[in-house]
C-alpha positions, 0 to 999 in steps of 0.5 A, a space after each residue: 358681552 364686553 361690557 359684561 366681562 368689563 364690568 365683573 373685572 372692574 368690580 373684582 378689582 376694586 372689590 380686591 382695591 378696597 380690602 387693601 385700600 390703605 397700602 395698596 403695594 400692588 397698585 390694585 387701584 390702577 388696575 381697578 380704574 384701567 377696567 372702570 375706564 373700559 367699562 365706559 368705553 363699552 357703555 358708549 359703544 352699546 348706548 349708540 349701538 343700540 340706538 342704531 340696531 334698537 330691538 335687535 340689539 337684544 338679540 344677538 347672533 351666537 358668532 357675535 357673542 363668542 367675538 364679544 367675549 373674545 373681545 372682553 377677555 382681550 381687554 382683560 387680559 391687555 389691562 393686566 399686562 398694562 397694570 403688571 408694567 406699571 407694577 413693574 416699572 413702580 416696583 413698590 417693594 423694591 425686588 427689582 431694584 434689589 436684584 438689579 444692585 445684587 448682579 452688579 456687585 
């Protein structure tokens, strides 16, 4: 289910990245690469997993499906609050820096 959620985020993302790919103001594109990342991470963890469990891999308790959509959505939600500082601290329009000079004049 976390590489599941991963996956779907990380192609939402680039899916949005490549409708805007010439500008790309909102930096979409570390956002798309932070959940590609994600996803490969996940792809390891259930390749071994599944050379460990083998055919119960594919039948999994409903308490660890909940915990691994749990999971997904943290990581979803942890690549966006990664990617709103990086936004932040790139500030591609320049309102913070904006606002930052107006409050000290």
């Amino acid at each position: 289910m976390t590489l599941l959620l991963t996956v779907f985020a990380a192609i939402i993302a680039t899916i949005v990245w490549y409708k805007n790919a010439p500008k790309d103001d909102f930096k979409v594109g570390t956002l798309a690469l932070i959940y590609w990342g994600a996803s490969l991470m996940w792809t390891c963890d259930a390749i071994f997993e599944y050379a460990e469990l083998k055919d119960e891999f594919f039948q999994p308790a409903t308490a660890d499906m909940i915990n691994d959509a749990f999971l997904g959505l943290t990581v979803i939600a942890l690549g966006l609050i990664i990617w709103l500082v990086v936004l932040l601290a790139k500030d591609p329009k320049g309102v913070i820096k904006a606002k930052l000079l107006s409050k000290k004049n």
